[in-house]
N, C-alpha and C positions, 0 to 999 in steps of 0.2 A: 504494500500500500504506500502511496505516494506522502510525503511529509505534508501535514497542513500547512498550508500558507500564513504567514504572519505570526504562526505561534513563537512562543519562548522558550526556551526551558527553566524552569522555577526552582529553585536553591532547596526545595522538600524534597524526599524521595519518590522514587519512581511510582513506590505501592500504594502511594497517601492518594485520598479520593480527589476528583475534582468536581465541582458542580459545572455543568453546565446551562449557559443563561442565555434566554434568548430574549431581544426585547425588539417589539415592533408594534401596531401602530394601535391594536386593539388590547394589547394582551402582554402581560411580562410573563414568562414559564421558567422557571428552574427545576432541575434533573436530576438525580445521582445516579448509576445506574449498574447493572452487574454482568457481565459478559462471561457468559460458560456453554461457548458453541453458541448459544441466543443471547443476544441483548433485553434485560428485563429494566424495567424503571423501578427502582427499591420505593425511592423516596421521592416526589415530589409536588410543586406547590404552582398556582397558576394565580395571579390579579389581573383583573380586567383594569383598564386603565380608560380615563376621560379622553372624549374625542379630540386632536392634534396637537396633544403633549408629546408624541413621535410625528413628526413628518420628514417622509423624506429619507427614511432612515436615520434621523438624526435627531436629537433634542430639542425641544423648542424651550423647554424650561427647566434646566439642568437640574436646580434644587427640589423644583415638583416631583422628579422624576425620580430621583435621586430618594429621597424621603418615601416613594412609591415601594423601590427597590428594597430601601432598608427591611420598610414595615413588612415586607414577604418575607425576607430570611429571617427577623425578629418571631415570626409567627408561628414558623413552616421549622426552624431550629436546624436549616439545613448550615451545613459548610460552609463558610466565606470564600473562597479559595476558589474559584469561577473560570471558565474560561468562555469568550465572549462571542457571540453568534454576531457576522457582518451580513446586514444585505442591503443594498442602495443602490440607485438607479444608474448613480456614476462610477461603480465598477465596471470593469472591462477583460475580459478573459480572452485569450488568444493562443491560438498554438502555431507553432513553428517550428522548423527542423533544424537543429544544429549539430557541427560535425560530433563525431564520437568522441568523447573528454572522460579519462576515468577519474581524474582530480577532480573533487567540487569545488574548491576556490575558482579553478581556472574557467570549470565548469560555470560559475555564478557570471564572473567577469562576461564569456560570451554571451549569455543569455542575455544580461544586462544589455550590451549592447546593442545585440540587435533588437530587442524588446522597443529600440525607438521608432523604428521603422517601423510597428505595429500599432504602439500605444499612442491612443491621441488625448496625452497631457505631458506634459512637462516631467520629465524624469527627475526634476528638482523638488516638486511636489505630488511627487508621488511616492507612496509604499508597496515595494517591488518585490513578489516572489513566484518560485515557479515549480513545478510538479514533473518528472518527468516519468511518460507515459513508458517508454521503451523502445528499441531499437527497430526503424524501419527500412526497408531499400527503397533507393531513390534512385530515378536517371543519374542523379550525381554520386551513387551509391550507398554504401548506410550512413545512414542518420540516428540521432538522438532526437525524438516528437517530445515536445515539449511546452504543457499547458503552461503558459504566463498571466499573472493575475497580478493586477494594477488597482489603487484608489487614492485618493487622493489623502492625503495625510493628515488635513485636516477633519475627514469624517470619522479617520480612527481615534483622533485627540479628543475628539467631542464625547463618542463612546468611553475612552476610558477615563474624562473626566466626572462622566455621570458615577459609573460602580465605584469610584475611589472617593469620591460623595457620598456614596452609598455606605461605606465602609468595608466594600471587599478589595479583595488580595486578586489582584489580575493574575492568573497564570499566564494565560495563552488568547491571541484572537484569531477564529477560524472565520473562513465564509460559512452563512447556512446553507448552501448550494452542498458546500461540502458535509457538512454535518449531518444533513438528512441524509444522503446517498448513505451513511455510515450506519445511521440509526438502522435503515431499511433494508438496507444488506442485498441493493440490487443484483443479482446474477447474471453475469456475463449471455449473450445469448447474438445470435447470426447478426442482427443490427440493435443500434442503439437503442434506448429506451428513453423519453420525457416522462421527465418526474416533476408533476407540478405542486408544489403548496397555496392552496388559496387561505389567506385567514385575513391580519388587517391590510397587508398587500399581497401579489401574485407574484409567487419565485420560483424560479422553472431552471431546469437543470437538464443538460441534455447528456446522457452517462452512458460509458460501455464496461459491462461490470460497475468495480470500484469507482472506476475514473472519469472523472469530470469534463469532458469535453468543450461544453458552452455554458454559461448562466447569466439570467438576465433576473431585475426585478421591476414590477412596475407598478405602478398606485392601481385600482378599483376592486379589492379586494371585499370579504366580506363587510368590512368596517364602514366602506362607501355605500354599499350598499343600507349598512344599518341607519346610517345619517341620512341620505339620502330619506329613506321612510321616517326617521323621528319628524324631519322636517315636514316632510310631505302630509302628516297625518297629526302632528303636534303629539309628540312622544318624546318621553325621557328615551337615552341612546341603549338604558338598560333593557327597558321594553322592544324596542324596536328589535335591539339583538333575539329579544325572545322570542319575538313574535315571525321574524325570520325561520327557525326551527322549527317552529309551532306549523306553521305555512307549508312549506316546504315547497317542492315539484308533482306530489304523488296524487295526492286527493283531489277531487274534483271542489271545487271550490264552493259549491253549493253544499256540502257537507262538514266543512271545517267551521268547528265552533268560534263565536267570537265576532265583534262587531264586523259587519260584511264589507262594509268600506274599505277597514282595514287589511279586509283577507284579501279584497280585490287588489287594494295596492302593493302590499307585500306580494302577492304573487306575479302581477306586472313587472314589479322591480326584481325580483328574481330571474323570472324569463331573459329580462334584458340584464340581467347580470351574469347570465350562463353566456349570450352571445358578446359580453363586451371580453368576457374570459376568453371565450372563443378566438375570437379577432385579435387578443394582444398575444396569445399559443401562435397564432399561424405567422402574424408579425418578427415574433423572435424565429419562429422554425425555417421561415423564406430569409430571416437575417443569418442563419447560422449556415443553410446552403452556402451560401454564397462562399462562405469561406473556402479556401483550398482541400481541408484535409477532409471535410461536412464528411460524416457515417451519415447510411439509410435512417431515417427514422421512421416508422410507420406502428409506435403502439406509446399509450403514455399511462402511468401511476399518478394515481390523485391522492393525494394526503394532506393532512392538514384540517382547521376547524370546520372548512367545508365539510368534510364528512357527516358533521350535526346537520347537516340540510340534508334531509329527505327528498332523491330524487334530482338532487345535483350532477353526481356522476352519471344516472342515466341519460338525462338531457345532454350535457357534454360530448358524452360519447356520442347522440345523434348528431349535435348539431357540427363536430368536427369531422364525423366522417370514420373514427379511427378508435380502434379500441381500446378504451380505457378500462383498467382493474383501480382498487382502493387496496391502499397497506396503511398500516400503519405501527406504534410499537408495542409492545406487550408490557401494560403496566398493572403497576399495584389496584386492589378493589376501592375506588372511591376514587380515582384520578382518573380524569377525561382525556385516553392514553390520543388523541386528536386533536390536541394541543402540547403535544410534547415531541414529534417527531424531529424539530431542530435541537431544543433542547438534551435530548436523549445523544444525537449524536456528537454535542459538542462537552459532554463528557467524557468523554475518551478520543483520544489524540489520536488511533488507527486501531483497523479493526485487522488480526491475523485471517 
């Protein structure tokens, strides 16, 4: 398994636990979790959080946030010692061939460099690391394929300003692109597989096996969708989340309890939130073509608090064309294991 990107190594031992944290725009999740052949989640804790205290993948109000965080490990008695879930619209994932290097210094140096020709920011402001996939033949013979993953420095400063606010101990920052693949344990198979998260935004990961070949993140996620209907209907953002679930894809509308107006609109805004889902998958999957090295992709995994929608995946799967399964990870009784699937995988740093 490929080293995560951006992590550290932390001055504890190898054996000491780590939480994993994941924060985005509905929702903060922490993880502990225990890996013996299956990944389980022992322990953990989930806060919903007020509508655009995360936007962006980033903080809009460090100390709200911050104070948000605390009060979940204060409660939940998990571990401080965290390692941190990235996803933002301005990362950038690219892969590229470079010659065969058994040195990893020398190794880092090339990638670095060419990584400019790829990357469109500033390699002075960016935070640079890279994964390599494994040894390919090329008209110019073998090669080293090699995932490079770029953001900009200032989104991770922001993240790890909020958990040291918090009062945690940063171990390590991984993408959740990366962490979910980890939690879910995608299996190698003749072409790649999209693995999408819907929850307060849409993050999508285009993997072969283990490895991460593409990932993109982008706003309309459930959370848009839940504002979207408080507004619409004059609802607390609590209800509106409820009444989403409540709703779902499945029943015929004339049979769902609860005020009718409300079941028409929620269901309205559903429909059009399975096809804005739609639209932003085909978006990235014709943007990820395009690149040189694009695997077939032709089947996708749904995970994530989507799964609480009844009737989500099945629309999806119509309205993309292409067939979608749901996974997600095997948690303790009384944890909603559909908000933990980043979480889960950014507790441990690779899976054997």
């Amino acid at each position: 398994m490929p080293r995560s990107p951006f992590s550290h190594r932390s001055r504890r031992n190898a054996g000491d636990s780590v939480v994993g944290l994941e924060i985005e725009p509905s929702h903060i999740a922490a993880a502990e979790v225990s890996v013996n052949g299956t990944l389980t989640v022992k322990r953990a804790a989930v806060q919903m959080l007020t509508p655009r205290l995360v936007r962006d993948g980033e903080a809009t109000d460090v100390e709200a946030l911050a104070a948000e965080i605390s009060k979940l490990f204060d409660e939940s008695g998990l571990d401080r010692r965290v390692r941190l879930g990235l996803a933002h619209q301005r990362i950038v994932v690219r892969t590229i061939d470079v010659p065969v290097i058994e040195d990893q210094r020398a190794l880092d140096e090339v990638v670095a460099a060419q990584a400019q020709d790829h990357i469109p920011m500033p390699m002075d402001e960016a935070v640079l690391d890279h994964s390599v996939l494994g040894e390919v033949n090329t008209p110019d013979g073998p090669r080293l394929r090699v995932v490079v993953v770029a953001v900009r420095r200032e989104t991770v400063e922001n993240l790890v300003a909020v958990t040291r606010a918090a009062g945690l101990e940063v171990v390590g920052i991984d993408l959740s692109a990366f962490a979910m693949l980890r939690a879910l344990d995608i299996q190698a198979d003749e072409s790649a597989v999209l693995v999408v998260n819907v929850g307060g935004l849409i993050n999508l990961a285009v993997a072969s096996g283990r490895s991460c070949l593409f990932t993109r993140s982008t706003n309309g996620g459930l959370e848009d969708l839940a504002t979207t209907l408080a507004e619409r209907c004059g609802l607390t953002i609590e209800h509106a989340r409820q009444w989403i679930s409540h709703v779902g894809l499945v029943d015929p509308i004339e049979g769902i309890e609860g005020d009718p107006q409300i079941v028409r609109a929620t269901r309205e805004i559903l429909t059009e939130g399975v096809s804005h889902v739609a639209d932003g998958i085909r978006n990235s999957l014709n943007f990820y073509r395009m690149q040189e090295h694009a695997e077939r992709v032709d089947r996708a995994i749904l995970t994530g608090p989507v799964l609480d929608v009844p009737g989500f995946r099945d629309e999806l799967e119509r309205v993309l064309r292409m067939p979608v399964a749901e996974a997600s990870v095997s948690a303790a009784d009384g944890v909603d294991p559909a908000r933990l699937s980043v979480a889960a995988g950014l507790a441990i740093a690779e899976r054997a």
